[in-house]
PDB file of N, CA, C and O in Angstrom:
ATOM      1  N   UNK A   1     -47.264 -26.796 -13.842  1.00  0.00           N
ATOM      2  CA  UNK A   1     -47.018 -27.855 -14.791  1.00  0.00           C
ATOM      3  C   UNK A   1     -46.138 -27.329 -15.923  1.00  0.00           C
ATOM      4  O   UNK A   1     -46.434 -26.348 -16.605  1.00  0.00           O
ATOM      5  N   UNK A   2     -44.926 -28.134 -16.081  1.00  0.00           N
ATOM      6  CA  UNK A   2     -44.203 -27.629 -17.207  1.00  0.00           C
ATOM      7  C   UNK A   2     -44.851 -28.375 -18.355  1.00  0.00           C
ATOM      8  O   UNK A   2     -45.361 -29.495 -18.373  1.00  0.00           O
ATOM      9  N   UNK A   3     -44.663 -27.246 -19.545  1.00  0.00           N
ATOM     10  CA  UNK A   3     -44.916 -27.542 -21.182  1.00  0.00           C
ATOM     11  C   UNK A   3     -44.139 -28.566 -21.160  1.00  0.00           C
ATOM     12  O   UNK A   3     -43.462 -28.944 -20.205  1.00  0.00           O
ATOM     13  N   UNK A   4     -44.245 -29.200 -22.573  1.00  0.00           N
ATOM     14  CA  UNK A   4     -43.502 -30.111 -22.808  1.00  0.00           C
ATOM     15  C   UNK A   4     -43.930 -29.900 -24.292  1.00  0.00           C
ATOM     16  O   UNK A   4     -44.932 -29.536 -24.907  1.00  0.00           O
ATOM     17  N   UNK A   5     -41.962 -30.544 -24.697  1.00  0.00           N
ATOM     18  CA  UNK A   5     -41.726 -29.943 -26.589  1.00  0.00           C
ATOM     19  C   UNK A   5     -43.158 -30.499 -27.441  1.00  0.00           C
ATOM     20  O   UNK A   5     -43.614 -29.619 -28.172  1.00  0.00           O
ATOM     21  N   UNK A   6     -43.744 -31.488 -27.457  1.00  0.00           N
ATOM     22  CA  UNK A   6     -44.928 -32.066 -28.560  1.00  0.00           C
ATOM     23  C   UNK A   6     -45.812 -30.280 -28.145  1.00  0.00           C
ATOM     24  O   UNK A   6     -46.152 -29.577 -29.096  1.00  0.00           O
ATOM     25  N   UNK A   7     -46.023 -29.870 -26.898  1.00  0.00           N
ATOM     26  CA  UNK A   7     -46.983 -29.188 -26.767  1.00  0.00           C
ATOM     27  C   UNK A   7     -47.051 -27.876 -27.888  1.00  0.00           C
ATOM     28  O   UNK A   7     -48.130 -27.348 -28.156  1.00  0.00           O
ATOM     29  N   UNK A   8     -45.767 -27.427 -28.498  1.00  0.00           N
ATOM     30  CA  UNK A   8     -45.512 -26.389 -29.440  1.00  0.00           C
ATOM     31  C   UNK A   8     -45.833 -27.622 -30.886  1.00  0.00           C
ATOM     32  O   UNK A   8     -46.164 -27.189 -31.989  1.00  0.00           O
ATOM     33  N   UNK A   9     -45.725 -28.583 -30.717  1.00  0.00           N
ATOM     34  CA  UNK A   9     -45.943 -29.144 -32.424  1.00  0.00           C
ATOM     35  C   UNK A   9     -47.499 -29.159 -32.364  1.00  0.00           C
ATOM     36  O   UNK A   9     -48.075 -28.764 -33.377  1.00  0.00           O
ATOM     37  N   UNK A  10     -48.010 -29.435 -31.647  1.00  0.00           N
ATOM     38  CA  UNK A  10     -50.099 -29.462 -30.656  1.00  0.00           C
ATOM     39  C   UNK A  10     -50.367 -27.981 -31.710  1.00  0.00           C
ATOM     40  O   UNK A  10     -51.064 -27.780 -32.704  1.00  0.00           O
ATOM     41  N   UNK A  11     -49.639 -27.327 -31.087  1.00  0.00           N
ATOM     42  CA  UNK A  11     -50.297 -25.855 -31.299  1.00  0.00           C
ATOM     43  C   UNK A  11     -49.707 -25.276 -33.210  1.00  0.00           C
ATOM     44  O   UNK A  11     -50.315 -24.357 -33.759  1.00  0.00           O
ATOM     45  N   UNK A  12     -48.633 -25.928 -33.857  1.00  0.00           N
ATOM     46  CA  UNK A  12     -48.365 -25.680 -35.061  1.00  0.00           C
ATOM     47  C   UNK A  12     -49.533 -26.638 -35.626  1.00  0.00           C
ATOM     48  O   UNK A  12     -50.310 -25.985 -36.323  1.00  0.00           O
ATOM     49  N   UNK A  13     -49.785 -27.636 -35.552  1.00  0.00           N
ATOM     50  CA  UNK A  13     -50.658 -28.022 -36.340  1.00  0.00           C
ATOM     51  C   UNK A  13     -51.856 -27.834 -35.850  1.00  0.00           C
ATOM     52  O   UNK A  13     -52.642 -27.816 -36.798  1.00  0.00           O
ATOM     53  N   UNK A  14     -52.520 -27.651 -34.629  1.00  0.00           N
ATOM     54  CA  UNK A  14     -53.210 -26.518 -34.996  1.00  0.00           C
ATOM     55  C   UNK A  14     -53.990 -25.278 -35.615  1.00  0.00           C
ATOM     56  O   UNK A  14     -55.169 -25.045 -35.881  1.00  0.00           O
ATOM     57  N   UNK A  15     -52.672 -24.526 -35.731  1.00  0.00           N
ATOM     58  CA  UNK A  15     -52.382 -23.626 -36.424  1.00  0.00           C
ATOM     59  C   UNK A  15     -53.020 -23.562 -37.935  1.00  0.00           C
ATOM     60  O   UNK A  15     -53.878 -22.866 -38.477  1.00  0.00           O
ATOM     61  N   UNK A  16     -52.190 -24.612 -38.329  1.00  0.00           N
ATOM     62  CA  UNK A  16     -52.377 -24.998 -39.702  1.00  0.00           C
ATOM     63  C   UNK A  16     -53.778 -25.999 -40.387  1.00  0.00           C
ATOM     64  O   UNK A  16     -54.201 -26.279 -41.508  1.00  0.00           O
ATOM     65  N   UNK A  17     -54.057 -26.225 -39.305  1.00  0.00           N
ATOM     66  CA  UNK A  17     -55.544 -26.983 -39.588  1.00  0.00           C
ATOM     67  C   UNK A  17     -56.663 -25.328 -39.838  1.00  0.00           C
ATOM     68  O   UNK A  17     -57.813 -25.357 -40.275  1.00  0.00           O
ATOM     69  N   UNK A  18     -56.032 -24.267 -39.490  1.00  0.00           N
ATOM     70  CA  UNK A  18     -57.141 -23.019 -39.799  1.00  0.00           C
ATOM     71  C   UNK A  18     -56.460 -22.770 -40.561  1.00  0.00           C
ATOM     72  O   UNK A  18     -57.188 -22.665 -41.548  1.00  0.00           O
ATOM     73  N   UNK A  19     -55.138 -22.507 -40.967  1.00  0.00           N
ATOM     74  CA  UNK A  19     -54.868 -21.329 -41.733  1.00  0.00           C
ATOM     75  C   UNK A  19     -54.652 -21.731 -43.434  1.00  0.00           C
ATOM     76  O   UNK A  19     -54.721 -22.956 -43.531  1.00  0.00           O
ATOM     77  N   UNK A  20     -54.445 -21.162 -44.613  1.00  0.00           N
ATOM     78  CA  UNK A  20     -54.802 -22.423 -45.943  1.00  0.00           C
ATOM     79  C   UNK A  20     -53.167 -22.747 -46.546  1.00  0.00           C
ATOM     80  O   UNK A  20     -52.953 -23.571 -47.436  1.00  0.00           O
ATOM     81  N   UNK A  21     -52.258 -22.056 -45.978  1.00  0.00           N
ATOM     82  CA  UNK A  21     -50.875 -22.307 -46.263  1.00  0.00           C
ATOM     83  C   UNK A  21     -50.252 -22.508 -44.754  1.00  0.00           C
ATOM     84  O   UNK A  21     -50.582 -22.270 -43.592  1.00  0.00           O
ATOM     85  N   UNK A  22     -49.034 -23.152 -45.549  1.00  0.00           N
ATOM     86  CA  UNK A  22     -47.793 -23.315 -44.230  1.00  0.00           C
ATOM     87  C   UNK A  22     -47.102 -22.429 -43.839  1.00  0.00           C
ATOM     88  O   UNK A  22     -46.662 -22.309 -42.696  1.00  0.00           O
ATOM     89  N   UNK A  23     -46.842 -21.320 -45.257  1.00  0.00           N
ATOM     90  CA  UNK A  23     -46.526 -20.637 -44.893  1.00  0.00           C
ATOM     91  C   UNK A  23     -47.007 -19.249 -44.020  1.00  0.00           C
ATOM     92  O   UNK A  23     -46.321 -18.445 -43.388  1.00  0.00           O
ATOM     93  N   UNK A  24     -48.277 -19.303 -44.225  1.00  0.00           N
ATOM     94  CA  UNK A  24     -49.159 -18.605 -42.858  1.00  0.00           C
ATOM     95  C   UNK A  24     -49.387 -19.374 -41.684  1.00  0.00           C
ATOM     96  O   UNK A  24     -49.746 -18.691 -40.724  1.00  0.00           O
ATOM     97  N   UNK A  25     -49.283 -20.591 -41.479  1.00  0.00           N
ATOM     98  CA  UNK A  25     -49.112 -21.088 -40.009  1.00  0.00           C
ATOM     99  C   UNK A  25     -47.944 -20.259 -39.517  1.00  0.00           C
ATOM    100  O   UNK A  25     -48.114 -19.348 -38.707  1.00  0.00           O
ATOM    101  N   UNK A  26     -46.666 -20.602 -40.047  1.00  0.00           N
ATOM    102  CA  UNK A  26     -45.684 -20.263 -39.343  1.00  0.00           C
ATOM    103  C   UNK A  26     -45.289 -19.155 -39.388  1.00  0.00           C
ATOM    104  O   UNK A  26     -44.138 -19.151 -38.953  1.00  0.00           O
ATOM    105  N   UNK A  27     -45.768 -17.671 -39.831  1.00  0.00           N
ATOM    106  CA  UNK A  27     -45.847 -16.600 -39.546  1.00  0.00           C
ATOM    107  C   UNK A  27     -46.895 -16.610 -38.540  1.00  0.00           C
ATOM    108  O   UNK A  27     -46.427 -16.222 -37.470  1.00  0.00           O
ATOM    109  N   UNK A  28     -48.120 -16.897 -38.461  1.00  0.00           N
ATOM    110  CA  UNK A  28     -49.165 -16.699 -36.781  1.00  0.00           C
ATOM    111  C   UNK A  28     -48.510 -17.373 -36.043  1.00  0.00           C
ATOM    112  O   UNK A  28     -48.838 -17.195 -34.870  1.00  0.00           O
ATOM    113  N   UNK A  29     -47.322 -18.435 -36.251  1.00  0.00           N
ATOM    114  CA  UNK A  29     -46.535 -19.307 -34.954  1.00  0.00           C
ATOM    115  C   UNK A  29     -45.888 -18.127 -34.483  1.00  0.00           C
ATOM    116  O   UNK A  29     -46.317 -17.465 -33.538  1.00  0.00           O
ATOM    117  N   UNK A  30     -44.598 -17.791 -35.297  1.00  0.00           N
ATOM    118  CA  UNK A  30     -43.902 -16.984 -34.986  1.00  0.00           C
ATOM    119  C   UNK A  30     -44.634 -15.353 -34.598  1.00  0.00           C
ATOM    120  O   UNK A  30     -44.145 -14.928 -33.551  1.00  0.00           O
ATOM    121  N   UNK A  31     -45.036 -14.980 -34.835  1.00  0.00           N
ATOM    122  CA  UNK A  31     -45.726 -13.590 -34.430  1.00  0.00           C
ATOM    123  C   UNK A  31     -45.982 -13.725 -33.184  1.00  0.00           C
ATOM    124  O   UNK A  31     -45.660 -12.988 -32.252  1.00  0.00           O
ATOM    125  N   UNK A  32     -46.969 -15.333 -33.180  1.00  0.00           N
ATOM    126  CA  UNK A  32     -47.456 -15.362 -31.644  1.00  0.00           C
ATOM    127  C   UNK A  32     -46.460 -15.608 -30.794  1.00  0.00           C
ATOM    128  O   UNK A  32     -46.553 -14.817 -29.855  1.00  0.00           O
ATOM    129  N   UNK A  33     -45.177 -16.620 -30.625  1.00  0.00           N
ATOM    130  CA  UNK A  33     -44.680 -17.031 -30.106  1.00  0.00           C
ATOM    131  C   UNK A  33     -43.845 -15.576 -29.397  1.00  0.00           C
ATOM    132  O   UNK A  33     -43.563 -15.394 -28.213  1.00  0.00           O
ATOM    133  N   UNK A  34     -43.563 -14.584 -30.686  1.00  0.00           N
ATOM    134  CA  UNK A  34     -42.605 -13.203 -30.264  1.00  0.00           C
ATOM    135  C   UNK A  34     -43.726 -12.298 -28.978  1.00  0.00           C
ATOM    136  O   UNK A  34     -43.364 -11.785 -27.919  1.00  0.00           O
ATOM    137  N   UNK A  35     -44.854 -12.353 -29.452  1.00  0.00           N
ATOM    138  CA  UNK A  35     -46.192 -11.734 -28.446  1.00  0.00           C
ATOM    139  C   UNK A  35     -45.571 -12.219 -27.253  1.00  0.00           C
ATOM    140  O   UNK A  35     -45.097 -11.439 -26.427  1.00  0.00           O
ATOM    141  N   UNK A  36     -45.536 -13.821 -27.073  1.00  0.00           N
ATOM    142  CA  UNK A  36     -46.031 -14.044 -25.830  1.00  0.00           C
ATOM    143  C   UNK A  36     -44.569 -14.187 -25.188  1.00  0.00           C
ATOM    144  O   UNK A  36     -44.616 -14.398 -23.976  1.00  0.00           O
ATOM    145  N   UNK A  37     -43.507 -14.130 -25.639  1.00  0.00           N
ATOM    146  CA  UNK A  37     -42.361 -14.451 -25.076  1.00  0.00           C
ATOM    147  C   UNK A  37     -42.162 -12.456 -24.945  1.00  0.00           C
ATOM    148  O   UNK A  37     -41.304 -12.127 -24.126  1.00  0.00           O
ATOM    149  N   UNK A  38     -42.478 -11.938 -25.266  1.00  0.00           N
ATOM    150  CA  UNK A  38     -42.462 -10.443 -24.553  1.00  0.00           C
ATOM    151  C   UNK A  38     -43.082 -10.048 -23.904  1.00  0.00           C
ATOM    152  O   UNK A  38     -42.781  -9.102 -23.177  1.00  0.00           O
ATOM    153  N   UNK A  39     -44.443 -10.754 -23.921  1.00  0.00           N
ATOM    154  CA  UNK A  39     -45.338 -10.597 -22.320  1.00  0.00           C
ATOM    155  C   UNK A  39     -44.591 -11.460 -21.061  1.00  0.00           C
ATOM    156  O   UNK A  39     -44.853 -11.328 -19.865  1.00  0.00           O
ATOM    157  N   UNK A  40     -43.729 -12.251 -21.574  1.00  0.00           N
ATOM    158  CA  UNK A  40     -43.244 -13.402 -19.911  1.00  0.00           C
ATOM    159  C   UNK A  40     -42.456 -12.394 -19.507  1.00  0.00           C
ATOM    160  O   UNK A  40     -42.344 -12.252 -18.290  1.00  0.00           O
ATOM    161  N   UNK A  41     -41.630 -11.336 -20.527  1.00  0.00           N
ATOM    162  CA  UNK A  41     -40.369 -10.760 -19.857  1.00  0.00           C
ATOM    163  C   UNK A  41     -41.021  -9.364 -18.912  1.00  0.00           C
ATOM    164  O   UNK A  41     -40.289  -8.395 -18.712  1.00  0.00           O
ATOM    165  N   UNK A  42     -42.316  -9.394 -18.430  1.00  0.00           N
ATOM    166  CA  UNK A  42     -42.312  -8.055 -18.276  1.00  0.00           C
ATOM    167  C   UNK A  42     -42.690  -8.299 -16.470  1.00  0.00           C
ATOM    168  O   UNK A  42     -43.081  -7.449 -15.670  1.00  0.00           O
ATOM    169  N   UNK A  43     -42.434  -9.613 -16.261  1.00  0.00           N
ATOM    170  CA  UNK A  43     -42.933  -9.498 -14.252  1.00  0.00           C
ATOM    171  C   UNK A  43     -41.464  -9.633 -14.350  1.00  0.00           C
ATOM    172  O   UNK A  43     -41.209  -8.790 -13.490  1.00  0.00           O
ATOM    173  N   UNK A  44     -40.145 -10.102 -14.788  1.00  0.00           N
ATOM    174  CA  UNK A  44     -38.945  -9.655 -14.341  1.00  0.00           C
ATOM    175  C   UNK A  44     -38.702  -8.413 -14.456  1.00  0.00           C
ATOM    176  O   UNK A  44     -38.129  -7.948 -13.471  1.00  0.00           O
ATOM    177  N   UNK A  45     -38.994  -7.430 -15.582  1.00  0.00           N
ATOM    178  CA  UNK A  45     -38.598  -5.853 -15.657  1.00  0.00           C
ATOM    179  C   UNK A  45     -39.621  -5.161 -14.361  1.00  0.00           C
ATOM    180  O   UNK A  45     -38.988  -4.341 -13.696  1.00  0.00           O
ATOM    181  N   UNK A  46     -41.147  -5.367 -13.880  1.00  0.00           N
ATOM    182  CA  UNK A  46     -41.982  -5.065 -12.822  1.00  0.00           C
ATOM    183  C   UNK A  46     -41.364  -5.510 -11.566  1.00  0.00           C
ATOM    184  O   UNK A  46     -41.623  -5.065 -10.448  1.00  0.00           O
ATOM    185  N   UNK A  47     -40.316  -6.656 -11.932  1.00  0.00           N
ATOM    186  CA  UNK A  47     -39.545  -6.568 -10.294  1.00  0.00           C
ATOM    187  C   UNK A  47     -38.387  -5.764 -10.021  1.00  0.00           C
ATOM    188  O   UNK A  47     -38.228  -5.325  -8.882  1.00  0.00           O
ATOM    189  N   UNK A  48     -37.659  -5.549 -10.825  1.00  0.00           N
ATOM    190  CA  UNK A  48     -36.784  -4.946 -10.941  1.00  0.00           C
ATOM    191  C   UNK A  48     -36.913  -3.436 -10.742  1.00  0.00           C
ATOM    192  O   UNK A  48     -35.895  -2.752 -10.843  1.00  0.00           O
ATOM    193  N   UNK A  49     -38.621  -2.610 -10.341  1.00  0.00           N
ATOM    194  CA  UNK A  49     -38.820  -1.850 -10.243  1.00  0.00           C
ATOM    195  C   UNK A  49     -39.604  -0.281 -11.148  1.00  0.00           C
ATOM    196  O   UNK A  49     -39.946   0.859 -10.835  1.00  0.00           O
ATOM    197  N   UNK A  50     -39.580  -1.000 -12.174  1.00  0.00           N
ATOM    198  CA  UNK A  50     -40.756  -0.330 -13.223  1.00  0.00           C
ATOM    199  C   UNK A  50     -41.728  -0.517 -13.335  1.00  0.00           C
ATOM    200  O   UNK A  50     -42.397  -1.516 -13.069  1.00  0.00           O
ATOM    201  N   UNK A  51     -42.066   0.771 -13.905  1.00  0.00           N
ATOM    202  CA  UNK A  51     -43.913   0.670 -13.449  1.00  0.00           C
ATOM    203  C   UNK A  51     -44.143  -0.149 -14.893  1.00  0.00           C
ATOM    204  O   UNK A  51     -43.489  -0.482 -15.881  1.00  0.00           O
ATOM    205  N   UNK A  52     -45.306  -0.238 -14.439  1.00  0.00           N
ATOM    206  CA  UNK A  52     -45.766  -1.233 -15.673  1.00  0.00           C
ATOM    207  C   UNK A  52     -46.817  -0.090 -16.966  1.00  0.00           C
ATOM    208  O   UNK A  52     -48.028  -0.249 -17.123  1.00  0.00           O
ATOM    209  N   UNK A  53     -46.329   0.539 -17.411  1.00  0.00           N
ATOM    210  CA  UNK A  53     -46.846   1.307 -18.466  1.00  0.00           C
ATOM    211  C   UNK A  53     -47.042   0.989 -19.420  1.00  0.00           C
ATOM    212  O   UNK A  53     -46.517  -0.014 -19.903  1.00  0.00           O
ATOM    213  N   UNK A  54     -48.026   1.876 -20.141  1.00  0.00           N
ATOM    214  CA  UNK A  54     -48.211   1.430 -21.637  1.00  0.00           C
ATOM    215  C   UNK A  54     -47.341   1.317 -22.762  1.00  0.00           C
ATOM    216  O   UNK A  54     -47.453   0.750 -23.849  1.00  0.00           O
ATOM    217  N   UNK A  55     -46.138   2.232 -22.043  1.00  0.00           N
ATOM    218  CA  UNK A  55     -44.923   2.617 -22.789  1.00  0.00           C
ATOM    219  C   UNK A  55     -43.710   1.485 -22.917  1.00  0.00           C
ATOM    220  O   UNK A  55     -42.852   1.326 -23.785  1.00  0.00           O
ATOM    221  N   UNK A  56     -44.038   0.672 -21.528  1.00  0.00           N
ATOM    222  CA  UNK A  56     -42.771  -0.065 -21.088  1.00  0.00           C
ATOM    223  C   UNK A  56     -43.595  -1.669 -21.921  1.00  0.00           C
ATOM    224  O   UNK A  56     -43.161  -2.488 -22.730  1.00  0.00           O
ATOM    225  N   UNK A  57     -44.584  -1.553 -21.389  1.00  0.00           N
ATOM    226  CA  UNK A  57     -45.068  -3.136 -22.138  1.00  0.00           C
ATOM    227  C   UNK A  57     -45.189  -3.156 -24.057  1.00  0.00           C
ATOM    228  O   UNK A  57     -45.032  -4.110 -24.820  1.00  0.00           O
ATOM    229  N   UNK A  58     -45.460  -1.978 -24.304  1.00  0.00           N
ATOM    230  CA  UNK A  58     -45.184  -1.625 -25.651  1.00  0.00           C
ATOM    231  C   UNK A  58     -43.917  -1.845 -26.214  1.00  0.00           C
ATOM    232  O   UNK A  58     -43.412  -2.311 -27.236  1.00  0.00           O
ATOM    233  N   UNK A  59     -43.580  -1.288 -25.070  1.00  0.00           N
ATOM    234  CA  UNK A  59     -41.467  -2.135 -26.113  1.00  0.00           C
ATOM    235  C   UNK A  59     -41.180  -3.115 -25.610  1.00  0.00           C
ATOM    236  O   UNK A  59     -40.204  -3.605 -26.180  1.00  0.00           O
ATOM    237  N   UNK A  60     -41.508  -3.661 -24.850  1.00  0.00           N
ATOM    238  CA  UNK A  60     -41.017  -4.951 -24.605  1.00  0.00           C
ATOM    239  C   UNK A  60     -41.403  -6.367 -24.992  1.00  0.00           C
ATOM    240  O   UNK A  60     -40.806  -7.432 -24.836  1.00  0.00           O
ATOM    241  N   UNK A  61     -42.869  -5.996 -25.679  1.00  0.00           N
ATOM    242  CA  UNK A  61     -43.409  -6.662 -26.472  1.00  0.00           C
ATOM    243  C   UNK A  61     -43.084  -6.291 -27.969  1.00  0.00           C
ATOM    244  O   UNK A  61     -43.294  -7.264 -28.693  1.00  0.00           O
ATOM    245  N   UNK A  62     -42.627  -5.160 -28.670  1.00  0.00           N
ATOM    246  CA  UNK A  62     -42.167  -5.076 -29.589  1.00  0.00           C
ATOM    247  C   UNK A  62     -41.099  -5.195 -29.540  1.00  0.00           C
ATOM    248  O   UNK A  62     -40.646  -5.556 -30.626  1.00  0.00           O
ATOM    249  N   UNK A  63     -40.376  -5.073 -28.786  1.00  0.00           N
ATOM    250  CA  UNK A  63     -38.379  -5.004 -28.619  1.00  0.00           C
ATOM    251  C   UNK A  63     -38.381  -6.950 -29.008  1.00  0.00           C
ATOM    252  O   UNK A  63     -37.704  -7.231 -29.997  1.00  0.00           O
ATOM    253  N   UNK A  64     -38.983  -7.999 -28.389  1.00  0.00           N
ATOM    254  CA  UNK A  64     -39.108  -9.420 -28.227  1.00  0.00           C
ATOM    255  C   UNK A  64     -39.401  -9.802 -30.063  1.00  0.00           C
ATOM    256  O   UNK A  64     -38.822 -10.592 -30.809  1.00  0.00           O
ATOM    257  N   UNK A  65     -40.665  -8.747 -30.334  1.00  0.00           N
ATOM    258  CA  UNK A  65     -41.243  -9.428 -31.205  1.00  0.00           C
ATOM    259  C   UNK A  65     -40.222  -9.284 -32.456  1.00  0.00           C
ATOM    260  O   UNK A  65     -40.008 -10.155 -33.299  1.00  0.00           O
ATOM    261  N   UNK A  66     -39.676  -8.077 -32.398  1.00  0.00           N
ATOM    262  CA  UNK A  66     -38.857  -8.011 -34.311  1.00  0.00           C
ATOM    263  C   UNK A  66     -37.618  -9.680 -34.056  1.00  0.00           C
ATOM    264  O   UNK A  66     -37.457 -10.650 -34.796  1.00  0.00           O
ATOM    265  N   UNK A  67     -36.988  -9.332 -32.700  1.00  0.00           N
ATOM    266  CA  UNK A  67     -36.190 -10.480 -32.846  1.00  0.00           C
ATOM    267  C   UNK A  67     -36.777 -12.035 -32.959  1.00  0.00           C
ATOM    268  O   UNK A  67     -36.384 -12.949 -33.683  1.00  0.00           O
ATOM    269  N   UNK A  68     -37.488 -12.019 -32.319  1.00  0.00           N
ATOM    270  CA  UNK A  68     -38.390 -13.548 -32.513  1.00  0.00           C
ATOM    271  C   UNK A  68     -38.969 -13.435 -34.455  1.00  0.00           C
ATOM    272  O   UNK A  68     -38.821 -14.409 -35.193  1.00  0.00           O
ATOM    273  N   UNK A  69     -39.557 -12.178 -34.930  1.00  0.00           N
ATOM    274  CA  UNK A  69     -40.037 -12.473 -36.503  1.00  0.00           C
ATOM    275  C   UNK A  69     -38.676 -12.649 -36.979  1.00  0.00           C
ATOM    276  O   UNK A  69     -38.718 -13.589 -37.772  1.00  0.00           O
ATOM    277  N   UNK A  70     -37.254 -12.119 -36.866  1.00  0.00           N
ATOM    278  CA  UNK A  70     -36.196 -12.077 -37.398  1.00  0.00           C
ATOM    279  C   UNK A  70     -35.714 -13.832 -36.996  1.00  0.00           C
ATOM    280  O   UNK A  70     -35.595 -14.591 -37.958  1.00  0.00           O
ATOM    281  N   UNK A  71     -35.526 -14.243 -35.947  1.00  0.00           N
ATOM    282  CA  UNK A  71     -34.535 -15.359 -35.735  1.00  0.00           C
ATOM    283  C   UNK A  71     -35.978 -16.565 -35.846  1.00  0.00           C
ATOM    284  O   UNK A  71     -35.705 -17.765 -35.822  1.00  0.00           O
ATOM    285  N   UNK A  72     -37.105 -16.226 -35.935  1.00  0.00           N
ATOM    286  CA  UNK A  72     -38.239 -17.170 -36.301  1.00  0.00           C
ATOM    287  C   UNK A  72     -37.948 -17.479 -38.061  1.00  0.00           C
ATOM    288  O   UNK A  72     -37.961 -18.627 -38.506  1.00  0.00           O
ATOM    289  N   UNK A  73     -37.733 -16.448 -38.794  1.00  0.00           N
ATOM    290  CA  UNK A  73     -37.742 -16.653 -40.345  1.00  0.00           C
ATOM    291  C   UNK A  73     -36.699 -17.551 -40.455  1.00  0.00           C
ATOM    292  O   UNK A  73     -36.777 -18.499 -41.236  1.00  0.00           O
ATOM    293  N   UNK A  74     -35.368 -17.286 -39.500  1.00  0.00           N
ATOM    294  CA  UNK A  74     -33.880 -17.730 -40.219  1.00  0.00           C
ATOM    295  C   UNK A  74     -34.410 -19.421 -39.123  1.00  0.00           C
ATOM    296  O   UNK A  74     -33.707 -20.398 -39.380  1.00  0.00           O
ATOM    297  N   UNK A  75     -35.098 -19.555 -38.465  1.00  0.00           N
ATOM    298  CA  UNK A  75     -35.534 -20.882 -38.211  1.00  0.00           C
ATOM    299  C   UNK A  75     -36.197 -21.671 -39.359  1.00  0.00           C
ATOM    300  O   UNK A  75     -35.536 -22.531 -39.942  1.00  0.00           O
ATOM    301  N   UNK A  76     -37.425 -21.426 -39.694  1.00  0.00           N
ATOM    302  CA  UNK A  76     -38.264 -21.374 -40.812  1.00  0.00           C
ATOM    303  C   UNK A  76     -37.385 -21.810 -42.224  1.00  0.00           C
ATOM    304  O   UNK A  76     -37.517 -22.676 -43.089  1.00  0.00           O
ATOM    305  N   UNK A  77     -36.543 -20.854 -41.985  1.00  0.00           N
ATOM    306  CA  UNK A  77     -36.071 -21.033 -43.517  1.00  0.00           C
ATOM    307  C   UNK A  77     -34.336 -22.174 -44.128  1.00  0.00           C
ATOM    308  O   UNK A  77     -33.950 -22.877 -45.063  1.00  0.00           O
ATOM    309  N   UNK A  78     -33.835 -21.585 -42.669  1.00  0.00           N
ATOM    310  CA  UNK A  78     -31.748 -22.170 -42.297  1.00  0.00           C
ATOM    311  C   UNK A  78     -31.971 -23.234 -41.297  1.00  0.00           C
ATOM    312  O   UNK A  78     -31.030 -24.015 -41.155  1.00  0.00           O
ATOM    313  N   UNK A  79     -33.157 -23.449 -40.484  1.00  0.00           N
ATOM    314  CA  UNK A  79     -33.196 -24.591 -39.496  1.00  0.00           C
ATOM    315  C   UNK A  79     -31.881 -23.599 -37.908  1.00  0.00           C
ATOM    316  O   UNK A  79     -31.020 -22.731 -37.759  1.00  0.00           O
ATOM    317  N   UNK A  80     -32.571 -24.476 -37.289  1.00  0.00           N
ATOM    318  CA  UNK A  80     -31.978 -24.420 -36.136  1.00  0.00           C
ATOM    319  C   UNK A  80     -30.712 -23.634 -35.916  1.00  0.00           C
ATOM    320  O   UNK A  80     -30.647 -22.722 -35.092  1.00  0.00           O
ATOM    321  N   UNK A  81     -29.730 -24.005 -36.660  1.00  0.00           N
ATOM    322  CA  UNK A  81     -28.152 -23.510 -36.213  1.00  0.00           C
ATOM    323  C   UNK A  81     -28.378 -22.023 -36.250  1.00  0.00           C
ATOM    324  O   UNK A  81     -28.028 -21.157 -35.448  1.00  0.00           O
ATOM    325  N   UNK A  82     -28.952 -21.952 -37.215  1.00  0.00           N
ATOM    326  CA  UNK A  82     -28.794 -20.264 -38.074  1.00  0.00           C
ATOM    327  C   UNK A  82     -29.631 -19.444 -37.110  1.00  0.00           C
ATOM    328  O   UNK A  82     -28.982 -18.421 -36.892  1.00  0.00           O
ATOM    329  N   UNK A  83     -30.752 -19.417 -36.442  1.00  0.00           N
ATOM    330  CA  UNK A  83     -31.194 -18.698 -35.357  1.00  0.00           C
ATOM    331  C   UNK A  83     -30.599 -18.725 -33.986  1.00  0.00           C
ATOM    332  O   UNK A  83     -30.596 -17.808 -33.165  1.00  0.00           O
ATOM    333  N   UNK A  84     -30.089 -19.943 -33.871  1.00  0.00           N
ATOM    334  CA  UNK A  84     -29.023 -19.879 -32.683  1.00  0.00           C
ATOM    335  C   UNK A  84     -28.155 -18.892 -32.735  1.00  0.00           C
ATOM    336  O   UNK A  84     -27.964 -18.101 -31.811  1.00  0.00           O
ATOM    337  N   UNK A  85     -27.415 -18.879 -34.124  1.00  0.00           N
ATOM    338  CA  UNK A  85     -25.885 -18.460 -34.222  1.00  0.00           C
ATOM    339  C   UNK A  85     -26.483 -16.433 -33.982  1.00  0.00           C
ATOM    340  O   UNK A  85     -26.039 -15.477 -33.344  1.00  0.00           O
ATOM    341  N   UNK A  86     -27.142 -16.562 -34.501  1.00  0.00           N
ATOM    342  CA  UNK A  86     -27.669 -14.610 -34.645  1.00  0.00           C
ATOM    343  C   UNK A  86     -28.506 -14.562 -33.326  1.00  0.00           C
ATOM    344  O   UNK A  86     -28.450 -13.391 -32.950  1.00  0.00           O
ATOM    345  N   UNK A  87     -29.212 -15.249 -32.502  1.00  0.00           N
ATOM    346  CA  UNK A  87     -29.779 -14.793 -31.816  1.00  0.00           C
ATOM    347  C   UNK A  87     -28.173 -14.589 -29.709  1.00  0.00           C
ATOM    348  O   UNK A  87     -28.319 -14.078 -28.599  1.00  0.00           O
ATOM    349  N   UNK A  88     -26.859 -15.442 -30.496  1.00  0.00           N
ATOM    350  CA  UNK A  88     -25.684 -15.102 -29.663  1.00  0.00           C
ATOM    351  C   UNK A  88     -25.493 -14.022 -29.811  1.00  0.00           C
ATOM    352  O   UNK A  88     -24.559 -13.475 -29.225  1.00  0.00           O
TER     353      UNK A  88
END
C-alpha cells in the first residue's frame, strides 16, 4: 500500500499534539524523517553487495540524517524551493 501526502500531515500533527512547541514538532519530524529515510537506503547498498555492519548502517543513517536536518531546516524555515535548490 502506497502512503499518501495527508499521511505525513497525520503524523506532524501528531507530533505536535505531544510535543509543547512547533518548533519541537518539526525538529522530531525532521530528525525522524532523516532516521528513517537512511534506514530505506540500506537494502539497496545490501544488494549491491555489502555486508550489513554496524559501521555501514551507522553512516548511512548518519550520512541521510545531517542532510535531511540541513535541507529539513531550509524547508522549515525558506519553504520548499530552498531545500530543493541545495538538496540538487
Amino acid at each position: 500500500m502506497k502512503p499518501k501526502g495527508n499521511d505525513s500531515w497525520f503524523v506532524m500533527w501528531l507530533i505536535s499534539l505531544l510535543t509543547p512547541s512547533r518548533s519541537a514538532s518539526f525538529w522530531i519530524a525532521i530528525v525522524m524523517t532523516g532516521v528513517l529515510f537512511g534506514i530505506a537506503h540500506l537494502p539497496g547498498v545490501i544488494k549491491k553487495g555489502y555486508k550489513a555492519t554496524p559501521m555501514l548502517i551507522g553512516s548511512a543513517v548518519l550520512g541521510n540524517l545531517w542532510v535531511s536536518l540541513f535541507c529539513g531546516f531550509l524547508l522549515w524555515q525558506y519553504r520548499l524551493i530552498a531545500a530543493i535548490v541545495v538538496h540538487m
